[in-house]
NUGUTOR-355961 format. One record per residue: residue in three letters; x, y, z of N, C-alpha, C in turn. Coordinates in steps of 0.02 Angstrom, whole numbers, padded with zeros to 5 digits, always signed. Example, Ala and Ser with C-alpha at 12.3 -4.5 7.8 and 13.67 -1.06 7.14 Angstrom:
# residues 2
ALA+00660-00284+00390+00615-00225+00390+00660-00165+00390SER+00642-00112+00354+00684-00053+00357+00645+00002+00394
//
This chain:
# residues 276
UNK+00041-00061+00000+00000+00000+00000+00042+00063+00000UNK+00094+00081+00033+00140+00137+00042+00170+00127-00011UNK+00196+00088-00060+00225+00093-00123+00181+00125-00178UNK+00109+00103-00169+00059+00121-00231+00050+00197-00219UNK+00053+00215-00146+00042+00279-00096+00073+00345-00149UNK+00144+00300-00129+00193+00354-00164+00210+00387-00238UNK+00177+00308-00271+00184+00332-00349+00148+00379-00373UNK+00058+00355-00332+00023+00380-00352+00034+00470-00322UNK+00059+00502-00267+00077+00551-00267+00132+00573-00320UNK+00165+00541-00328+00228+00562-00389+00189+00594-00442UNK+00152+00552-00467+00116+00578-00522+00060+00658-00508UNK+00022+00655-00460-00009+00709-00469+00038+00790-00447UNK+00094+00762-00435+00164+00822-00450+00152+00834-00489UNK+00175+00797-00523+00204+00789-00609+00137+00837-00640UNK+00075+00816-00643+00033+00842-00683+00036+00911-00662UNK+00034+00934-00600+00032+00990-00577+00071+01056-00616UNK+00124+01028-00627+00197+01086-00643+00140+01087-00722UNK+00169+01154-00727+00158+01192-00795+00223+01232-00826UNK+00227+01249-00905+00267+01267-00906+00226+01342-00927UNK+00269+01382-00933+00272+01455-00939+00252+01474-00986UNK+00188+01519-00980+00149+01521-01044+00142+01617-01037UNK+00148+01666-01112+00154+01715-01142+00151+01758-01188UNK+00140+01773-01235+00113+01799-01287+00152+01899-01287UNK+00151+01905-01359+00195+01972-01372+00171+02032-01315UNK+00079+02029-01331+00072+02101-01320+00072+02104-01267UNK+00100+02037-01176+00110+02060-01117+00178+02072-01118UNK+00218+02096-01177+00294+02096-01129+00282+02191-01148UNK+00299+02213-01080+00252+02299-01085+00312+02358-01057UNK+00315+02385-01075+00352+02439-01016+00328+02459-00959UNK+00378+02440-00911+00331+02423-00830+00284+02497-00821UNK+00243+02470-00779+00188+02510-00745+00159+02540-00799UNK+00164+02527-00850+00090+02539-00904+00086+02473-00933UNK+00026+02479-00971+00005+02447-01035+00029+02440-01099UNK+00075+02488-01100+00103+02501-01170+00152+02431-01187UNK+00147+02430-01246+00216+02379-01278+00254+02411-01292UNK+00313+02368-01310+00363+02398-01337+00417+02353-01360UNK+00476+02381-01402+00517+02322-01436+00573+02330-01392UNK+00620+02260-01404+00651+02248-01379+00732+02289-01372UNK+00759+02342-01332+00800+02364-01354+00874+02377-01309UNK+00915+02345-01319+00990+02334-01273+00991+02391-01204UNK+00981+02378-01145+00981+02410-01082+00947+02429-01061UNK+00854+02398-01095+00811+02438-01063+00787+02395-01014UNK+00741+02399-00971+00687+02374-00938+00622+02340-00969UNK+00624+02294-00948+00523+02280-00964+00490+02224-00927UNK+00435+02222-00952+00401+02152-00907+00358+02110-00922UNK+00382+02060-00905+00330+02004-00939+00279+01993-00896UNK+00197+01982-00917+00160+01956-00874+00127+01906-00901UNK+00105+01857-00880+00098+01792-00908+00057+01746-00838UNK+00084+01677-00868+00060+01625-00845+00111+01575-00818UNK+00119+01545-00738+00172+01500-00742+00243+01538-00731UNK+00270+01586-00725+00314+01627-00749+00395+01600-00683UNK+00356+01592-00657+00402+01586-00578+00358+01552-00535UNK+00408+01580-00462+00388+01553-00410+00316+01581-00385UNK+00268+01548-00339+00203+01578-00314+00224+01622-00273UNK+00285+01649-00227+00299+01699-00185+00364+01751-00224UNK+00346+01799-00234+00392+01857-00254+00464+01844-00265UNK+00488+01836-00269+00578+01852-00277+00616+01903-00322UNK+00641+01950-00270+00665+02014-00312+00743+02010-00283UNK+00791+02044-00333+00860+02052-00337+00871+02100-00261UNK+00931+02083-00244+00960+02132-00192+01003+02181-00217UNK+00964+02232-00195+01010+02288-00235+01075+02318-00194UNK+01077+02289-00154+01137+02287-00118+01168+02271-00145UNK+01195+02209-00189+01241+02184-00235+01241+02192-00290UNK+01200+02230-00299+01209+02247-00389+01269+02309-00394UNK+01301+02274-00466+01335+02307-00472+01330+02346-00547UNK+01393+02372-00573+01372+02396-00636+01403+02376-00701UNK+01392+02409-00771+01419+02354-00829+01433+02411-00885UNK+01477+02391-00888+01490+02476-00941+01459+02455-01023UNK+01414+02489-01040+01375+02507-01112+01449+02515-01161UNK+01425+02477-01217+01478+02501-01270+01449+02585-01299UNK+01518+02593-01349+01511+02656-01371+01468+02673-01408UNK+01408+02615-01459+01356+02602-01501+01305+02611-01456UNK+01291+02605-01391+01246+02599-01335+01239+02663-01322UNK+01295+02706-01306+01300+02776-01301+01265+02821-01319UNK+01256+02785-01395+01246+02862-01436+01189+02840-01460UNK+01139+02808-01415+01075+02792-01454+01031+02839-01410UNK+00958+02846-01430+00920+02898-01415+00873+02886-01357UNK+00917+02845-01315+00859+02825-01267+00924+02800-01205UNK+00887+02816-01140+00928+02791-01071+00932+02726-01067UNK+01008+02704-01071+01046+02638-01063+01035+02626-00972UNK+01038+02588-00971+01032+02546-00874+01076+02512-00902UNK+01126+02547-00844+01193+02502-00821+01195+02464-00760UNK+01159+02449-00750+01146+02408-00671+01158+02341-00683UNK+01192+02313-00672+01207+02213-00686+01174+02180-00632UNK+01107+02153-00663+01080+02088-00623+01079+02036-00635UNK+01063+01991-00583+01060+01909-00600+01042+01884-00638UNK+01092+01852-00689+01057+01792-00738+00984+01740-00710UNK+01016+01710-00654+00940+01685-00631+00929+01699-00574UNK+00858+01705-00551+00839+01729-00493+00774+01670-00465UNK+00784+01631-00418+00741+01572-00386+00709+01537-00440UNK+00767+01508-00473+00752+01453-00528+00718+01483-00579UNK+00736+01546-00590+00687+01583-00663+00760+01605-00699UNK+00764+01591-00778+00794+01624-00833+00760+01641-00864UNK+00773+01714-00907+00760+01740-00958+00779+01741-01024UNK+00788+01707-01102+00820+01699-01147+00807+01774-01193UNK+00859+01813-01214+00840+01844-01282+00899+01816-01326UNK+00863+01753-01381+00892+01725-01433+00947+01701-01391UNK+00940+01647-01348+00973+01628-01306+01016+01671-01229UNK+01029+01719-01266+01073+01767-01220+01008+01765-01148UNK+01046+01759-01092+01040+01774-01027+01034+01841-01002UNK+00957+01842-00974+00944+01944-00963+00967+01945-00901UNK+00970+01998-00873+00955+02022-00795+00904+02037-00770UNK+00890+01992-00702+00824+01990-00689+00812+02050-00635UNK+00749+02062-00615+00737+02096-00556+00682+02074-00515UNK+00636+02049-00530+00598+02033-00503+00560+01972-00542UNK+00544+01929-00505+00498+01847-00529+00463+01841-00491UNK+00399+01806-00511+00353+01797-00482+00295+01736-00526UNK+00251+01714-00528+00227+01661-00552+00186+01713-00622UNK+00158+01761-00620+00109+01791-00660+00170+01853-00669UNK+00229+01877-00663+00249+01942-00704+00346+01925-00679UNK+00374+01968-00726+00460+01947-00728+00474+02002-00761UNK+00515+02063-00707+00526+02123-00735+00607+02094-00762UNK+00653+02113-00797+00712+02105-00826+00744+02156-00863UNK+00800+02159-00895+00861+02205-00931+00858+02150-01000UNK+00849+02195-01032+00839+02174-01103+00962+02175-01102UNK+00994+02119-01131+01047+02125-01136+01047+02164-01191UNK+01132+02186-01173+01193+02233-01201+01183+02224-01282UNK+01198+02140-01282+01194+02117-01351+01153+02078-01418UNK+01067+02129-01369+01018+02121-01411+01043+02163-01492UNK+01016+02134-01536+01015+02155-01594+00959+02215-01592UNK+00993+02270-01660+00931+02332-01655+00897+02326-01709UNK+00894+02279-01752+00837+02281-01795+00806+02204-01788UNK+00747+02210-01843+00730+02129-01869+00690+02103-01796UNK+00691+02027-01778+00640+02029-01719+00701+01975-01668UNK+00677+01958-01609+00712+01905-01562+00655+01867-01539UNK+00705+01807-01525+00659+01779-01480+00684+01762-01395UNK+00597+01779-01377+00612+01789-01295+00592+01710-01265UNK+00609+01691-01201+00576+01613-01191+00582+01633-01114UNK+00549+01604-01071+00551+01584-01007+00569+01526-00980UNK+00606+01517-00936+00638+01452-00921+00625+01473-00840UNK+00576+01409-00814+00568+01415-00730+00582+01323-00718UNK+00618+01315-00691+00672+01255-00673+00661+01207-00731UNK+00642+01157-00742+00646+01122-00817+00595+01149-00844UNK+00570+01179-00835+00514+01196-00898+00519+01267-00923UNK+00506+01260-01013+00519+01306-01020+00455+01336-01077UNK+00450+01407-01090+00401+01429-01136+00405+01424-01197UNK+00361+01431-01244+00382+01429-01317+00417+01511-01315UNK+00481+01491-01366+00494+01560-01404+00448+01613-01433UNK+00450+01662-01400+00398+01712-01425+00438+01752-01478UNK+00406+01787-01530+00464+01801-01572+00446+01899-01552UNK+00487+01912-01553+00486+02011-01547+00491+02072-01565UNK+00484+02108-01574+00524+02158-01631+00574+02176-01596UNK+00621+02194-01609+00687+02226-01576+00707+02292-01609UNK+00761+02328-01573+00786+02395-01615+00729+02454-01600UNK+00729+02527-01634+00707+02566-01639+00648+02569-01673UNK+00588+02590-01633+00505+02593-01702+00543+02672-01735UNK+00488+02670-01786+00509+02733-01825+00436+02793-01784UNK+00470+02854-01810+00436+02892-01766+00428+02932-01837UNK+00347+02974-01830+00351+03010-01889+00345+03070-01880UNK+00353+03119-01907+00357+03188-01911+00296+03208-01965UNK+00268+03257-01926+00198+03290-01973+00169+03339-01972UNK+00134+03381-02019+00105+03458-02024+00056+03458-02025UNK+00001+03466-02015-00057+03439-02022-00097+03521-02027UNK-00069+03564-02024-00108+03635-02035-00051+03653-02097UNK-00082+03702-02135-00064+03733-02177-00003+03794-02176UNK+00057+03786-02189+00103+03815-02152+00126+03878-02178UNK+00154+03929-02158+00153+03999-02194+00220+04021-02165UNK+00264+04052-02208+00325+04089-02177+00278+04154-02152UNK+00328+04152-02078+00331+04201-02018+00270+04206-01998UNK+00240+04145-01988+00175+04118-01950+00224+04048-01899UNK+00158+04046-01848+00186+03971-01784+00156+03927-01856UNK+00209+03876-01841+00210+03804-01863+00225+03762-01828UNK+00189+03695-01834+00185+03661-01750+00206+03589-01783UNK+00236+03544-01773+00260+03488-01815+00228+03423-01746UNK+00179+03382-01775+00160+03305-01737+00224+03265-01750UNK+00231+03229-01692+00245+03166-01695+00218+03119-01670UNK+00208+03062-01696+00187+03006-01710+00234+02930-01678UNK+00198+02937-01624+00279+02865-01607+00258+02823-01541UNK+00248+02758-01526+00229+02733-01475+00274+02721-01416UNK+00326+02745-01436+00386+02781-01392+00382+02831-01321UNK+00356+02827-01274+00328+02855-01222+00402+02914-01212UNK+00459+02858-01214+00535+02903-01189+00565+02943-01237UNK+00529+02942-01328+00553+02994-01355+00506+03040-01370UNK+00442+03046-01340+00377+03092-01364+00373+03147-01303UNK+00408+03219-01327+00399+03270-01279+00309+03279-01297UNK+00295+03291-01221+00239+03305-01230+00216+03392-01214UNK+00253+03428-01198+00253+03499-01242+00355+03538-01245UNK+00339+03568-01261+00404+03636-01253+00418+03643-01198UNK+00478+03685-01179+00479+03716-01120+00494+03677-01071UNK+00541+03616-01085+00571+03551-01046+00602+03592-00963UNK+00635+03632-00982+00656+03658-00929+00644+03724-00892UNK+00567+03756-00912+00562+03801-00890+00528+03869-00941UNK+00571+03853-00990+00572+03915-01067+00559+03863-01127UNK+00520+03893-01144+00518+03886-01237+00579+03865-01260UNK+00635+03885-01243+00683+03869-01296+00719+03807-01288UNK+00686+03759-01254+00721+03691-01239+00685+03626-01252UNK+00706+03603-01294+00667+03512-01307+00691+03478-01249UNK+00728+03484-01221+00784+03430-01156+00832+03413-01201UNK+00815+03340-01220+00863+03290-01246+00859+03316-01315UNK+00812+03335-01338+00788+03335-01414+00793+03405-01453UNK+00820+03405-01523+00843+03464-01569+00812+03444-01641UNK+00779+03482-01633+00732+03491-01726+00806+03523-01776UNK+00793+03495-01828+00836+03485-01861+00809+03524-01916UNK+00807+03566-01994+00794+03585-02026+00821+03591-02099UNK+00806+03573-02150+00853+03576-02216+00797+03621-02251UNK+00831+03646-02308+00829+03677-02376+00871+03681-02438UNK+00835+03664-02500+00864+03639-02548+00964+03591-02526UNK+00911+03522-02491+00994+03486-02456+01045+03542-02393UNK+01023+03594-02397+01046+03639-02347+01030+03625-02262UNK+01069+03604-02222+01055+03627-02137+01044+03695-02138UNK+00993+03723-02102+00969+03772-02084+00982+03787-02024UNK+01015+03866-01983+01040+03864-01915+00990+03894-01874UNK+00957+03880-01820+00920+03874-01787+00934+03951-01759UNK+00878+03967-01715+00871+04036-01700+00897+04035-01643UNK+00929+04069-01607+00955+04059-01537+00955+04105-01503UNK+00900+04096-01432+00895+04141-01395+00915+04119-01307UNK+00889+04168-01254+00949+04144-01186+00901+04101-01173UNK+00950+04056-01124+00899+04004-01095+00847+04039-01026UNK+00806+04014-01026+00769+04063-00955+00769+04041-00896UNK+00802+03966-00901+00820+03959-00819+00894+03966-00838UNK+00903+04007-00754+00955+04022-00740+01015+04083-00766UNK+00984+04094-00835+00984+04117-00870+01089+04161-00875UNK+01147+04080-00877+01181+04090-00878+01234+04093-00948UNK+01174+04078-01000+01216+04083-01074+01162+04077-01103UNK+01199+04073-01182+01133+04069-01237+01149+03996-01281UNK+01101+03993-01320+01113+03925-01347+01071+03900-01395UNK+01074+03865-01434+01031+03872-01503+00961+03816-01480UNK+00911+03848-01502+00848+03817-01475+00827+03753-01473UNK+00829+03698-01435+00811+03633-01431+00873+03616-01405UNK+00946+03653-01373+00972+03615-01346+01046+03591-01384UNK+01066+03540-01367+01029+03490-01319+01037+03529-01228UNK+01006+03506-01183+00998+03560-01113+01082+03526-01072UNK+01087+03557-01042+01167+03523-00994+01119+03475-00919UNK+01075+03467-00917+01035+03450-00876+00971+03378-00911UNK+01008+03373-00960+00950+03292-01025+00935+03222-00973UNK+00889+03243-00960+00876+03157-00936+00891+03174-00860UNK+00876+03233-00826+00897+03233-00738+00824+03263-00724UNK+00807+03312-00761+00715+03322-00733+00677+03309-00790UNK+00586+03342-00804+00543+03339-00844+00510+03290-00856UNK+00444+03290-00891+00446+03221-00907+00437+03158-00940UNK+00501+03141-00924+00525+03095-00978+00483+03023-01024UNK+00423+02994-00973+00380+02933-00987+00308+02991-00986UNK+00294+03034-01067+00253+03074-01074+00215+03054-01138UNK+00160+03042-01177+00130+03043-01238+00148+03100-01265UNK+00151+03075-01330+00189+03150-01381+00137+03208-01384UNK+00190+03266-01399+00143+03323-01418+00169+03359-01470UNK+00137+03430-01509+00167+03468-01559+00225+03480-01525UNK+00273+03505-01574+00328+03559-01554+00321+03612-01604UNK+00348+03668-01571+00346+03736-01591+00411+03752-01661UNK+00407+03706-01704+00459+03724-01751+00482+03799-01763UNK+00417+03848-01774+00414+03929-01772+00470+03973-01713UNK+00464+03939-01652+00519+03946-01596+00589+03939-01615UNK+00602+03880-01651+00662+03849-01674+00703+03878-01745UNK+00662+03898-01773+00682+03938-01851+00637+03991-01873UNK+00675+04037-01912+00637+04082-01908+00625+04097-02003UNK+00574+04050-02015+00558+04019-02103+00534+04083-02117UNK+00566+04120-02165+00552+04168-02200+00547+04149-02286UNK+00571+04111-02301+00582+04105-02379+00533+04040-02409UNK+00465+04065-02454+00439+04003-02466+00452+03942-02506UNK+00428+03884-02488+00463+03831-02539+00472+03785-02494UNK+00489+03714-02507+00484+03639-02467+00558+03647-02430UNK+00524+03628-02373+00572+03634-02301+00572+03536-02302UNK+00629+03494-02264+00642+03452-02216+00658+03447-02146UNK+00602+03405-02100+00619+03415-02034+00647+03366-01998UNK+00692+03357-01967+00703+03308-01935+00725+03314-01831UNK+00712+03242-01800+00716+03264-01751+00749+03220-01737UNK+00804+03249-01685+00863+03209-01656+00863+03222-01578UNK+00861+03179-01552+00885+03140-01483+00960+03138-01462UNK+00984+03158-01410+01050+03176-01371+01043+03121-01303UNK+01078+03095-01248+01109+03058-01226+01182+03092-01194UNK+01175+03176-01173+01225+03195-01162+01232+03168-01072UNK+01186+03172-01060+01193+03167-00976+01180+03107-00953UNK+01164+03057-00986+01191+02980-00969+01262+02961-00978UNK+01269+02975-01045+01366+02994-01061+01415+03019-01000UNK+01397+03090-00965+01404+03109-00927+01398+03074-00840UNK+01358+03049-00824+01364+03022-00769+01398+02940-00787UNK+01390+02922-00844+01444+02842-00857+01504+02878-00852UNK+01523+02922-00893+01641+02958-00874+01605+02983-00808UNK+01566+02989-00756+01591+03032-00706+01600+02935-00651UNK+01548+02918-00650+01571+02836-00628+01628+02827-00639UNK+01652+02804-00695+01739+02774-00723+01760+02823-00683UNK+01771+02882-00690+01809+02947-00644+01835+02917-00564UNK+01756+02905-00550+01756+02893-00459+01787+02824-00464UNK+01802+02781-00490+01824+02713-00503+01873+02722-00501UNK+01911+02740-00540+01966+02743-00571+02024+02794-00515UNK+01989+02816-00479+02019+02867-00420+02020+02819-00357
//
């Protein structure tokens, strides 16, 4: 009887365990709803089915340490996390296309993580969950940068306001007005760009109004990118009219560029304190 006892418990183990079940549109940028693609140093989170353990397990940030971004990482248009966490955390891995993420938090229904260093930026990956032998199907992802669009949507007139949409499910590159730091004359991170006939066009440049210790050409980039404002905002117009001052009629090009000066900046001021 204690032999039949035992098998027959063996087995309703066995049926019990599940493996880890997921789908694209829960892997989200934490604390919203939003999706998003997969892109080298960011954050995100999976919520699902099966995922982990039934009681919480989060990283000690006491031991975390840090991981220096290559120079391609640098100069992309969005905040790199240099924080190095655990490959696995209470029998949970994370795969992108095999590569091993950093975890932060597991749990049976959600698994926040660090998208790795050496995700690819275009084309798609695949993500998998692995909670002790069992593992999820490969989910496949988009990876890299979405495209963001630029648009006029009123009828535009030299030495009239012209207000340019963007279009982008990008929460961290969509200013949602002007005046990042106080004045009109600052995007933060971000500088409208302008051509004519293949020509750069030089931006209008007036003082900045906080602090008001120099002048500087309008949109920046601010000596302060990525330390206030805010940054996880739905897009809004920008004031192109602020930025140039279009006097001559005929087809203009706009473009908008993203800076990364003050992440740059606090990674050499780290190495600095290191290195001392």
């Amino acid at each position: 009887m204690l032999r039949h006892y035992l098998v027959g418990l063996a087995i309703v183990a066995s049926a019990s365990a599940q493996a880890p079940r997921f789908d694209a549109s829960k892997v989200q940028v934490p604390n919203s709803s939003d999706t998003a693609p997969l892109l080298p140093g960011t954050l995100l989170s999976i919520y699902g089915e099966y995922l982990g353990p039934v009681e919480a397990c989060q990283v000690d940030w006491q031991s975390t340490t840090l991981e220096t971004p290559t120079a391609e990482l640098l100069r992309m248009p969005y905040s790199v996390n240099t924080m190095a966490f655990p490959k696995e955390l209470c029998g949970v891995r994370v795969l992108v296309d095999g590569e091993p993420t950093g975890l932060l938090y597991v749990q049976q229904d959600q698994i926040n993580f660090k998208v790795p260093f050496a995700t690819k930026l275009e084309g798609t990956v695949d993500l998998q969950v692995i909670h002790g032998d069992l593992a999820s199907a490969a989910v496949a992802m988009p990876a890299g940068l979405e495209s963001i669009t630029l648009s006029v949507t009123q009828p535009a007139y030299t030495n009239m306001p012209i207000w340019v949409d963007l279009a982008t499910r990008q929460r961290w590159f969509a200013p949602s007005a002007y005046g990042y730091d106080g004045g009109p004359n600052d995007f933060g991170c971000r500088v409208l760009q302008v051509r004519k006939d293949g020509r750069l066009l030089e931006p209008t440049t007036i003082p900045t109004l906080v602090g008001g210790v120099r002048d500087r050409p309008f949109g920046g980039p601010s000596d302060i990118c990525w330390s206030i404002g805010p940054r996880y905002t739905r897009p809004g117009p920008l004031p192109l009219h602020l930025a140039y001052r279009l006097r001559e009629p005929g087809e203009y090009e706009v473009r908008l560029v993203q800076t990364n000066t003050f992440h740059s900046w606090m990674v050499e001021r780290k190495r600095l304190t290191e290195d001392d």
